[in-house]
NUKOLNU-747130 format. One record per residue (C-alpha): residue number from 0; x, y, z. Coordinates in steps of 0.5 Angstrom, whole numbers. Example, Ala and Ser with C-alpha at 12.3 -4.5 7.8 and 13.67 -1.06 7.14 Angstrom:
# NUKOLNU-747130
{node 0 {25 -9 16}}
{node 1 {27 -2 14}}
# end
This chain:
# NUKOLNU-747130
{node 0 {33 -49 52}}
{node 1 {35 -54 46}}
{node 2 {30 -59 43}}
{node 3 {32 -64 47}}
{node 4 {33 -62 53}}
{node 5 {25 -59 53}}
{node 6 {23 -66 51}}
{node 7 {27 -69 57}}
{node 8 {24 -63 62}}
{node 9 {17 -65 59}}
{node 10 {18 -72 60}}
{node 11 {20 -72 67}}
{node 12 {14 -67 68}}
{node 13 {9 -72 65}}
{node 14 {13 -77 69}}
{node 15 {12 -73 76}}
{node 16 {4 -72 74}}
{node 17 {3 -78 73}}
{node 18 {6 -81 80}}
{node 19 {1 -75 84}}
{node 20 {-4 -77 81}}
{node 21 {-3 -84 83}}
{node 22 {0 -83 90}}
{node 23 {-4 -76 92}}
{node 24 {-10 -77 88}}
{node 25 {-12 -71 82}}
{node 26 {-15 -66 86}}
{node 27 {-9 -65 91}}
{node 28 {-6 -59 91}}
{node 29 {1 -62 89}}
{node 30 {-2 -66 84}}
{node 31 {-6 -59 81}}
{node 32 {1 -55 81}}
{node 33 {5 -61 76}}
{node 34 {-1 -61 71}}
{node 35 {0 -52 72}}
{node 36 {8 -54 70}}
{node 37 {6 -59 65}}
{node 38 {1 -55 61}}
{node 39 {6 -48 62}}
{node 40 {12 -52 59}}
{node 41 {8 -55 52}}
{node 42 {5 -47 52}}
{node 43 {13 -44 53}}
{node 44 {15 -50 48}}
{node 45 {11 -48 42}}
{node 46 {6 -54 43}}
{node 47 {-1 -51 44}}
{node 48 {-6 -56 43}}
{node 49 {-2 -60 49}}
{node 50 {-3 -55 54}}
{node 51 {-10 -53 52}}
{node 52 {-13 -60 55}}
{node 53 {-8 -60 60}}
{node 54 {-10 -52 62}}
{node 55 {-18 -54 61}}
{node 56 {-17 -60 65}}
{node 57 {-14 -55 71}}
{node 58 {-19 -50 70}}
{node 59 {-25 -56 71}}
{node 60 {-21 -58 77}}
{node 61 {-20 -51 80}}
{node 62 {-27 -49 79}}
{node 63 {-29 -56 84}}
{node 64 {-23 -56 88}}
{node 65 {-23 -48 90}}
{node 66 {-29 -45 87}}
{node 67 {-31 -41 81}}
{node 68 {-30 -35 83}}
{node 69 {-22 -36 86}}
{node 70 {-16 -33 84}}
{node 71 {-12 -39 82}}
{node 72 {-18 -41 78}}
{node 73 {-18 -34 75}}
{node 74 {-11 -35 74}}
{node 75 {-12 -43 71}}
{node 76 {-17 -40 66}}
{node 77 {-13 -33 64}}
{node 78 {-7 -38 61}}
{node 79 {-13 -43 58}}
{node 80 {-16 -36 54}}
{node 81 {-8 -34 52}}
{node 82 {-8 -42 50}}
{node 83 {-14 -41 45}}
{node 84 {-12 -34 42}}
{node 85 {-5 -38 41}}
{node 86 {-9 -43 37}}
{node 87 {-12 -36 33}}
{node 88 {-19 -39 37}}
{node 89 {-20 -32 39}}
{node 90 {-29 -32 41}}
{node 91 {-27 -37 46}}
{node 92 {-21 -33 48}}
{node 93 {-26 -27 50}}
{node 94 {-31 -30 53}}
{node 95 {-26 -34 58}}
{node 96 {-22 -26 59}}
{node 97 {-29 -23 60}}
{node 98 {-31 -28 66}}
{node 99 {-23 -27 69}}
{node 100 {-25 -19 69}}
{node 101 {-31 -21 73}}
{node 102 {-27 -25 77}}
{node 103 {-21 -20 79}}
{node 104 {-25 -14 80}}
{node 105 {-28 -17 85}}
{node 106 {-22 -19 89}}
{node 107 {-18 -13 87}}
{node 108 {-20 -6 86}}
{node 109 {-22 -4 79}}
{node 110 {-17 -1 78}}
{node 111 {-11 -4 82}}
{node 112 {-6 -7 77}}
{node 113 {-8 -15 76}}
{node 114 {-16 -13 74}}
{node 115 {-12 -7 69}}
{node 116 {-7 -13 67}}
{node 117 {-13 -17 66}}
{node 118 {-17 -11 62}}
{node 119 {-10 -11 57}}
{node 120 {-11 -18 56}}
{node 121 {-19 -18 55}}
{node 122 {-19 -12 50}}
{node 123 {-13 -14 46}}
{node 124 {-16 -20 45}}
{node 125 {-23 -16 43}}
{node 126 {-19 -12 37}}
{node 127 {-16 -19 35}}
{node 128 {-23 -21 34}}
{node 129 {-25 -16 29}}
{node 130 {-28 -12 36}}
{node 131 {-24 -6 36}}
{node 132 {-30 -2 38}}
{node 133 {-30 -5 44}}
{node 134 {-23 -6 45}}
{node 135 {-22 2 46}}
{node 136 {-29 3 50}}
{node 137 {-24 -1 54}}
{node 138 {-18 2 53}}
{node 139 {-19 9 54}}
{node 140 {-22 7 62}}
{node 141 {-16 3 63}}
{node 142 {-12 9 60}}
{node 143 {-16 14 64}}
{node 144 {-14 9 71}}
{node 145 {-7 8 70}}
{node 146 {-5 16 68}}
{node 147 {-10 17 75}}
{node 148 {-5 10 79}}
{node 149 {1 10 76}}
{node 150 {3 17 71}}
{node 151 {2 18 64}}
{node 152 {10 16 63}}
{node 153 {9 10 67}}
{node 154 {10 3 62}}
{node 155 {4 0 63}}
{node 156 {-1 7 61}}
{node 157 {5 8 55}}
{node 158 {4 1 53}}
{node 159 {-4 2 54}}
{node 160 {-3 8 49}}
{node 161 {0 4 44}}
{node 162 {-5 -1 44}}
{node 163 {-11 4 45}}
{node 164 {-7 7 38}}
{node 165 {-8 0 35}}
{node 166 {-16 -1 36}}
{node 167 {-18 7 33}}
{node 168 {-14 5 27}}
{node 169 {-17 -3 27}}
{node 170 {-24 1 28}}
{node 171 {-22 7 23}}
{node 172 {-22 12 28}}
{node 173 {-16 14 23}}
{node 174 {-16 23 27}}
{node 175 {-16 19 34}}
{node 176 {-11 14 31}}
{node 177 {-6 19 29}}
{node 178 {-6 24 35}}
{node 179 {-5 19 40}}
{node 180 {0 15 36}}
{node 181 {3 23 35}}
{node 182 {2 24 43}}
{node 183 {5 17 44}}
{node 184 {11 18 40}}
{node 185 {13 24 43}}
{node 186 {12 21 49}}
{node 187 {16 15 48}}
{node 188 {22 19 45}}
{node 189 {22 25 51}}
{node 190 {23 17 55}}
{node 191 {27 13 52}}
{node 192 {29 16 46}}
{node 193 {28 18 39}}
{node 194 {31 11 36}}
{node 195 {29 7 42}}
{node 196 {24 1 39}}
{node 197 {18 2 43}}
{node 198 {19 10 40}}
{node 199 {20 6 32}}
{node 200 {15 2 32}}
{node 201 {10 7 34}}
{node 202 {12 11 28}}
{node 203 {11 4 24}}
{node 204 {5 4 25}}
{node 205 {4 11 25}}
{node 206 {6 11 17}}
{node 207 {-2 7 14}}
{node 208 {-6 12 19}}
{node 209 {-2 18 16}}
{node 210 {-3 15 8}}
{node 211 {-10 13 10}}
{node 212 {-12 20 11}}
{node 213 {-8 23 6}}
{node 214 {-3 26 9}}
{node 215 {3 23 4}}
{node 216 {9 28 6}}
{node 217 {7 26 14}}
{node 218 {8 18 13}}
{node 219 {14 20 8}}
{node 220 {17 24 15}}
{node 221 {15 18 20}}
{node 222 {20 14 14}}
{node 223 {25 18 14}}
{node 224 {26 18 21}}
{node 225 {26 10 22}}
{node 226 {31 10 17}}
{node 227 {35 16 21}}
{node 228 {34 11 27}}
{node 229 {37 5 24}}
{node 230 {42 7 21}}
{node 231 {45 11 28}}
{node 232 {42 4 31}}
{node 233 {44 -2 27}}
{node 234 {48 2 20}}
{node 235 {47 4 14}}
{node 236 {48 -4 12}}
{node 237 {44 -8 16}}
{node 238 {38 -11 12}}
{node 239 {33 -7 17}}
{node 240 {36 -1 15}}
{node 241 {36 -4 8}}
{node 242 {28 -6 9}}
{node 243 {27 0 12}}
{node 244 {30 5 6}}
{node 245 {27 1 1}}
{node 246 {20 3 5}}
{node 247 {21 10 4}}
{node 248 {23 9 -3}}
{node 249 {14 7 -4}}
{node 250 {12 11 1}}
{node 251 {16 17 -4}}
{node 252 {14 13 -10}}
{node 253 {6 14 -8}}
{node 254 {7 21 -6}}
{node 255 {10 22 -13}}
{node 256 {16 24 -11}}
{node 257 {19 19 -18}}
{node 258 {26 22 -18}}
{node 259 {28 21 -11}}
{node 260 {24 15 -10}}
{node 261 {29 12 -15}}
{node 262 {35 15 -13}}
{node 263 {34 10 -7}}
{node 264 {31 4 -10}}
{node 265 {38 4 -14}}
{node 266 {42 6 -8}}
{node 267 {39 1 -3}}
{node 268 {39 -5 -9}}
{node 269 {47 -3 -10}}
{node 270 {48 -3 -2}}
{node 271 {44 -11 -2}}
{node 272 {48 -14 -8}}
{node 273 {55 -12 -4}}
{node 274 {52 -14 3}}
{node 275 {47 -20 3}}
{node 276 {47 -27 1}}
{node 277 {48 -28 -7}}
{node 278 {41 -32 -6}}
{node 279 {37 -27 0}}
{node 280 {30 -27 -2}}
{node 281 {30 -19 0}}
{node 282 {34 -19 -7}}
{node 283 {29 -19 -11}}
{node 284 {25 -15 -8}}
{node 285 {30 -9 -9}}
{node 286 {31 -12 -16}}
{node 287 {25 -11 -18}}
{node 288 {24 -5 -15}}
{node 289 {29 -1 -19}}
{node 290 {27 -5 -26}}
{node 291 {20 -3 -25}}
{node 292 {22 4 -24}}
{node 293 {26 3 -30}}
{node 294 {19 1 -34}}
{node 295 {17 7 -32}}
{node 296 {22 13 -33}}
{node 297 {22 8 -40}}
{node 298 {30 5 -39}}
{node 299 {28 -1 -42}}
{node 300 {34 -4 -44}}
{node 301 {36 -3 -36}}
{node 302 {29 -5 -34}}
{node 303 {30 -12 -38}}
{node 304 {37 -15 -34}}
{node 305 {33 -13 -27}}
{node 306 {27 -16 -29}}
{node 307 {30 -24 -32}}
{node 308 {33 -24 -25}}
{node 309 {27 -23 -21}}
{node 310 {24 -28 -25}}
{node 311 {29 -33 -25}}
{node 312 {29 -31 -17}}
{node 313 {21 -32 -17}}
{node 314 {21 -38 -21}}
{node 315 {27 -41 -16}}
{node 316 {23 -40 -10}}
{node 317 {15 -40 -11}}
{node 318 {15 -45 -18}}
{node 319 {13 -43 -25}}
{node 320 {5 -43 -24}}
{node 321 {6 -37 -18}}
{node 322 {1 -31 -19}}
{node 323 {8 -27 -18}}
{node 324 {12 -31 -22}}
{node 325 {6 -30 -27}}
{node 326 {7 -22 -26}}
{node 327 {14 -21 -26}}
{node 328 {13 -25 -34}}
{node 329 {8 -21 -36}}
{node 330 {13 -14 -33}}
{node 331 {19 -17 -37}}
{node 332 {14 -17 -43}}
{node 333 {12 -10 -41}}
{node 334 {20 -9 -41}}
{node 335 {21 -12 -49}}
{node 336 {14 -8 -51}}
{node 337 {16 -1 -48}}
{node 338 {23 -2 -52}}
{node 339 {20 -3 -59}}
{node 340 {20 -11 -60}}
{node 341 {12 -11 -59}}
{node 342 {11 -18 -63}}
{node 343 {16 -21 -59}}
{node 344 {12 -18 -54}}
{node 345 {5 -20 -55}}
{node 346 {7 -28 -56}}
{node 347 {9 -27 -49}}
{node 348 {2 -24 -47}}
{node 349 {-1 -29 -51}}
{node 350 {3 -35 -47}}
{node 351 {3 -32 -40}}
{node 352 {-5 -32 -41}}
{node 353 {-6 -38 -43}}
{node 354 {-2 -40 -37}}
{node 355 {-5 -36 -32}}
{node 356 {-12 -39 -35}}
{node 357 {-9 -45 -33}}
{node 358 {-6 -44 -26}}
{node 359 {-10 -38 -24}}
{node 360 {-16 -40 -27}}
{node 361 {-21 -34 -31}}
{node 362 {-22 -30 -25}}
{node 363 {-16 -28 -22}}
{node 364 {-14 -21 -22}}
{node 365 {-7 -22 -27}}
{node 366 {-12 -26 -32}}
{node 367 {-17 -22 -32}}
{node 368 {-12 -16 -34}}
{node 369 {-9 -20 -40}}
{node 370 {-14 -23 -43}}
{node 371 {-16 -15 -43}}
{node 372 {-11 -12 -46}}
{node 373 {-10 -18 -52}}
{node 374 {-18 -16 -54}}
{node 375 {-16 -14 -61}}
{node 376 {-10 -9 -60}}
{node 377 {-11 -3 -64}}
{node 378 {-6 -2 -71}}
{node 379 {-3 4 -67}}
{node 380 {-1 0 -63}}
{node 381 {2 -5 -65}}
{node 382 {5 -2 -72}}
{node 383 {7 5 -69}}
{node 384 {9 9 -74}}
{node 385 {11 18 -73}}
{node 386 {5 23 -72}}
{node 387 {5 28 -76}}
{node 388 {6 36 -74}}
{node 389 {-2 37 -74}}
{node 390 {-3 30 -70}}
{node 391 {3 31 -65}}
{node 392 {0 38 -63}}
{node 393 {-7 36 -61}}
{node 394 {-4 29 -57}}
{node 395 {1 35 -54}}
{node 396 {-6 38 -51}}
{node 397 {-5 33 -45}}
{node 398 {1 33 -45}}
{node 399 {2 36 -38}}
{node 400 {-2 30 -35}}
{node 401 {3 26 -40}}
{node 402 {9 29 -37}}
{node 403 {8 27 -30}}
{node 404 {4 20 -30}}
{node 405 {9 14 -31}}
{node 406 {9 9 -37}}
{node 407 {6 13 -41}}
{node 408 {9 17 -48}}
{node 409 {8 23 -52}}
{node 410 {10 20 -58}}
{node 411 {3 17 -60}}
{node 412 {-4 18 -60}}
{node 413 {-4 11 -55}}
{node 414 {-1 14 -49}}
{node 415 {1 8 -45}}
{node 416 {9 6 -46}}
{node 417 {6 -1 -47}}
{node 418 {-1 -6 -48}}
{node 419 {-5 -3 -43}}
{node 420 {-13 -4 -45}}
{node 421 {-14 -5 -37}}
{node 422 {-11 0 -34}}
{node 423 {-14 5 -39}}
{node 424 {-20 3 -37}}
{node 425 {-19 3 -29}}
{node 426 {-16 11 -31}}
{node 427 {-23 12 -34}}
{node 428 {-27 9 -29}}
{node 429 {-24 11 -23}}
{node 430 {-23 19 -26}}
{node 431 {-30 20 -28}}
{node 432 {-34 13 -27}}
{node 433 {-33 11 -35}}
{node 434 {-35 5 -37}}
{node 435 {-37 5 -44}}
{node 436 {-37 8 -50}}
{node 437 {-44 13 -48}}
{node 438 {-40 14 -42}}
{node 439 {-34 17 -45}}
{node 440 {-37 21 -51}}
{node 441 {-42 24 -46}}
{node 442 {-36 26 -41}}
{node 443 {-32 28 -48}}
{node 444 {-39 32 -49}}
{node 445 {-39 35 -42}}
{node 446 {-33 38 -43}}
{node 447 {-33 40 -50}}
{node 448 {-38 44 -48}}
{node 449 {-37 48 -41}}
{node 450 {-34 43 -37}}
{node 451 {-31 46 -30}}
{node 452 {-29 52 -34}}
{node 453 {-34 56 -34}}
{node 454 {-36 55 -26}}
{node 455 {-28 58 -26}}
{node 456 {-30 63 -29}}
{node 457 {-32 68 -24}}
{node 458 {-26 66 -19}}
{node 459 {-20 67 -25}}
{node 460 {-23 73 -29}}
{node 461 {-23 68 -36}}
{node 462 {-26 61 -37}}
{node 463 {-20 58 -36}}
{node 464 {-21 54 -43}}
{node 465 {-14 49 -42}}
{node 466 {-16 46 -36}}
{node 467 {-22 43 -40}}
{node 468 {-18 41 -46}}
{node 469 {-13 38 -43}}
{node 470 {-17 32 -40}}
{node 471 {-21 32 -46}}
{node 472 {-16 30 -50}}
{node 473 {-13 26 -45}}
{node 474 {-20 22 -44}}
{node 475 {-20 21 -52}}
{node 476 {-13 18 -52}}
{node 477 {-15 13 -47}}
{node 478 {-21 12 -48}}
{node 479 {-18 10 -55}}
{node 480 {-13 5 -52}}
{node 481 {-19 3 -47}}
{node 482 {-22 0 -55}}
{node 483 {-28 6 -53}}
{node 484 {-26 9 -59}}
{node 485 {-23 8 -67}}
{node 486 {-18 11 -69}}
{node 487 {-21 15 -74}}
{node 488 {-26 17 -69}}
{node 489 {-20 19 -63}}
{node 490 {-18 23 -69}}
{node 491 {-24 27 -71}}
{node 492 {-26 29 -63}}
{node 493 {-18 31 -62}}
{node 494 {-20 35 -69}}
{node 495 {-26 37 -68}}
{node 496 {-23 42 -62}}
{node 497 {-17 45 -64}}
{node 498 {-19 52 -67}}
{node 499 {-22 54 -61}}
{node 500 {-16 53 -57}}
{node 501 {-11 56 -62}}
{node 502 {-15 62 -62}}
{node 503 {-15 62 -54}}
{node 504 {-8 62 -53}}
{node 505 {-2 65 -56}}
{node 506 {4 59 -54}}
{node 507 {5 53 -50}}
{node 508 {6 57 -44}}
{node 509 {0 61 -43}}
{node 510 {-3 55 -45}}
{node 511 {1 52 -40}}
{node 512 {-1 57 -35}}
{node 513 {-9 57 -35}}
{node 514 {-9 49 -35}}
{node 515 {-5 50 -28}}
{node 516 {-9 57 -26}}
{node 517 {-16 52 -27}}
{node 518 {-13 46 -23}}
{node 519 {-11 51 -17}}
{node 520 {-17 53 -17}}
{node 521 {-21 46 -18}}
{node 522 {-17 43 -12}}
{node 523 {-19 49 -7}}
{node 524 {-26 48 -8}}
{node 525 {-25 41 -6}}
{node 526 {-23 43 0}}
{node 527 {-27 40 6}}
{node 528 {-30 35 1}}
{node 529 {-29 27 1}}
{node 530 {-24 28 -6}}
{node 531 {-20 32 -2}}
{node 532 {-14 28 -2}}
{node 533 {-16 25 -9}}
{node 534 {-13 30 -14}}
{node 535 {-4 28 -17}}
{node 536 {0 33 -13}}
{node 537 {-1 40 -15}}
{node 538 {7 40 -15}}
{node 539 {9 34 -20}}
{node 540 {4 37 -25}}
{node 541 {7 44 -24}}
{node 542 {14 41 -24}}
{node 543 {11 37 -31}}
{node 544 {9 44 -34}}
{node 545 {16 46 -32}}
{node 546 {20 41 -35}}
{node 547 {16 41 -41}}
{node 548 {17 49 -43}}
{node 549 {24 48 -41}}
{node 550 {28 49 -49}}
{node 551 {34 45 -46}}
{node 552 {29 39 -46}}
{node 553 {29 35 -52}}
{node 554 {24 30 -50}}
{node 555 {20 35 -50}}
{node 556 {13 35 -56}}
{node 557 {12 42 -54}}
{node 558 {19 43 -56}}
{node 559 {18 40 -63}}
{node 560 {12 42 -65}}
{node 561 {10 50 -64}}
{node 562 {4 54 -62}}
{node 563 {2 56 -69}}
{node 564 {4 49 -74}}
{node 565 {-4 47 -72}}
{node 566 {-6 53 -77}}
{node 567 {0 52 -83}}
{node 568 {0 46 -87}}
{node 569 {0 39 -84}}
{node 570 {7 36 -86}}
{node 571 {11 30 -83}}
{node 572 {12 30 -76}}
{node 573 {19 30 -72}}
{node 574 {21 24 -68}}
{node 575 {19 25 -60}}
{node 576 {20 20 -54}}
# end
């Protein structure tokens, strides 16, 4: 129904109720069945707060004409608490369903199909009022009743299932979720089909329970299957496809799956800028997608492009002073610091600072990260100059935990590819609770001192001394970009830790060896506690390991630098990325 012609129906509407009212009086049958048609037409047009008086209106005269208890009146304030919940008036929407469920079950049997079509509504209405508990009391009685009533396959128990899903998610219930959305998507795929939308949707759904509980390759399969069902569904260029392909590049990109992730941003940003509108919102987000990945693998001068055209998309679309506009400045910068313009780069954070203090206030998020990062940069930073070969060696200790993160270098004693006082910190605290300077040479300490090894010991034969001496060097690094530390004083701790390395080892690859053989062994003892799903994937750091051994790869320090240079004379160092 065009505009117009909903208008012209509801003006005749209000024309006939008038004329009952006047004619047949307001508690006539008719009278009641033109005000019902009236409030269902605005209901149906979008125009909620003109069928809520009109529904009230209906239920009061219901309740004095027929009765409180009667069906049409249990009906009239059924579509009133529709009403409310359409209005975001969700208490008012409960209690009104609560009394509609008494009212049914008192015509019809419990489980009858009204009294269970009225629980349905009754119990999604609970979960969108922040009750999920109470919404899957309710659930698991009406699932019970329906597979009893009607089957375990019929619509109506598969549609409860789903929703039953829903409210143990909302109610982080997250193994109950994730098994019934499990039973449900074989069910609905055995039914209707693997790509049909009810058997997507689940799996959508499926996909935050799944990386709620740590299970990150199982949401990286829920992803690859939405993709594989629009594609046979919709092809590989429709923009749900497009949506959904650039879903399973994050959800690969949490599960640190780096390289495939970005094959697909690429990809997916190539697919878009020859199928969507020049000016598609969707645009910008592959964009950046692909430019923050750039950022990462520290493809600056690709990175940049991408990223003045995600700013101009923002700016066009949000304004100068919004919070993404505001970031996607501050990742631009990031782009011309990581590439070496780091003057050009802190005149832009000071710049960005001041118009997020202004438009965002002190306390938001992207303010607070910046007025952190500029606190008194160090000299390291800001004028970079090559290692030597004694210096290089001892960053190089961490070099494994280095090598598998992203934004990071091996070629300085600060770690990070550009300004990140902030994220050092938020490494340190969320690692090992490190917030100040005590904090960090207490850990450093710690480990310097025994730290896991010597609990690994009985298990492995050895202490497994890399394992610690990689993540203290690691906490010196940043806790010097954290402003924990001087330099002269990071210098000193990565000193003071060196002979008894090089005596431990006779090359970067038992080194190597006895970092993963500790990890391995750290990781299992955290089986069944509440770290479990905590630690980097055991596979990215052995993957790192490997690539950093490998003698083809330049990049690599441990290339440049041998085992033994930390017991000859220092001497300049060689360039390294």
């Amino acid at each position: 129904m065009t505009g117009d012609e909903s208008t012209g129906t509801l003006l005749e509407q209000r024309e006939e109720l008038t004329r009952a009212e006047r004619v047949l009086g307001p508690d006539h049958p008719h009278t009641l069945a033109c005000r019902d048609r009236l409030a269902s037409s605005y209901y149906d047009a979008g125009r909620f707060e003109e069928a809520l008086p009109l529904y009230e209106r209906l239920v009061a005269d219901r309740e004095r004409t027929l009765g409180p208890g009667a069906f049409d009146t249990a009906l009239a304030r059924n579509q009133l608490a529709v009403t409310h919940e359409a209005l975001g008036n969700l208490d008012e929407a409960v209690s009104l369903l609560e009394q509609v469920v008494l009212a049914i079950v008192q015509i019809y049997p419990a489980d009858g199909p009204s009294a269970l079509r009225t629980m349905g509504n009754l119990a999604v209405a609970y979960r969108r009022a922040g009750r999920p508990v109470d919404s899957a009391d309710l659930l698991e009685q009406m699932v019970t009743a329906q597979a009893h009533k009607l089957g375990p396959d019929h619509p109506d128990t598969l549609e409860s299932r789903h929703e039953l899903a829903r409210a143990y998610a909302d109610a982080d219930r997250l193994a109950d979720a994730v098994g019934q959305y499990e039973r449900l998507i074989a069910d609905r795929a055995r039914l209707l089909g693997a790509d049909h939308p009810d058997t997507v949707e689940a799996r959508a759904e499926l996909i935050p329970a799944l990386e709620d509980t740590g299970r990150a390759a199982e949401a990286v399969e829920q992803h690859r299957q939405i993709l594989a069902s629009l594609v046979r569904t919709a092809g590989s260029e429709h923009p749900d496809t497009l949506t959904a392909r650039n879903a399973l590049a994050v959800s690969l990109d949490d599960a640190e799956h780096f390289e495939e992730a970005g094959l697909l941003y690429e990809h997916n940003l190539a697919t878009a800028e020859r199928v969507l509108d020049p000016g598609d919102p969707e645009l910008i987000v592959f964009r950046r997608n692909v430019a923050v990945t750039y950022n990462a693998l520290g493809r600056f001068d690709e990175s940049a492009p991408l990223l003045e055209q995600v700013l101009a998309g923002r700016e066009r679309l949000f304004g100068p002073d919004h919070p993404d506009t505001l970031e996607s400045r501050c990742e631009l910068a990031q782009s011309h610091d990581g590439g070496g313009r780091r003057g050009e780069a802190l005149t832009e954070y000071a710049r960005i600072l001041a118009d997020c203090e202004r438009a965002l206030g002190p306390d938001h998020r992207l303010t607070r990260r910046l007025a952190a990062n500029l606190t008194d940069p160090p000299a390291a930073w800001r004028n970079p100059a090559p290692l030597t070969v004694h210096r290089l060696w001892l960053v190089s200790l961490s070099a494994i935990m280095i090598e598998r993160s992203q934004c990071t270098t091996h070629a300085s004693l600060y770690p990070y590819s550009w300004l990140n006082r902030a994220g050092a910190r938020d490494v340190l605290a969320d690692s090992w609770d490190v917030a100040s300077e005590q904090d960090l040479l207490e850990t450093l300490k710690w480990l310097a001192d025994g730290g896991h090894r010597m609990s690994l010991a009985e298990d492995l034969g050895h202490p497994p001394l890399a394992w610690d001496v990689a993540r203290y060097v690691n906490n010196v690094r940043y806790g010097f970009a954290a402003g924990f530390l001087d330099e002269a004083t990071a210098w000193r701790l990565l000193h003071g830790i060196a002979a008894q390395t090089v005596r431990f080892y006779p090359s970067w690859a038992a080194f190597a060896d006895d970092f993963l053989a500790g990890r391995a062994r750290w990781i299992e003892g955290l089986r069944g506690t509440p770290d479990e799903t905590w630690p980097t994937s055991h596979r990215r750091t052995v993957e790192a390991a490997r690539r950093l051994l490998d003698p083809a790869n330049s990049r690599s320090p441990w290339n440049a630098v041998a085992w033994s240079a930390i017991e000859h004379p220092d001497r300049p160092g060689p360039p390294v990325v």
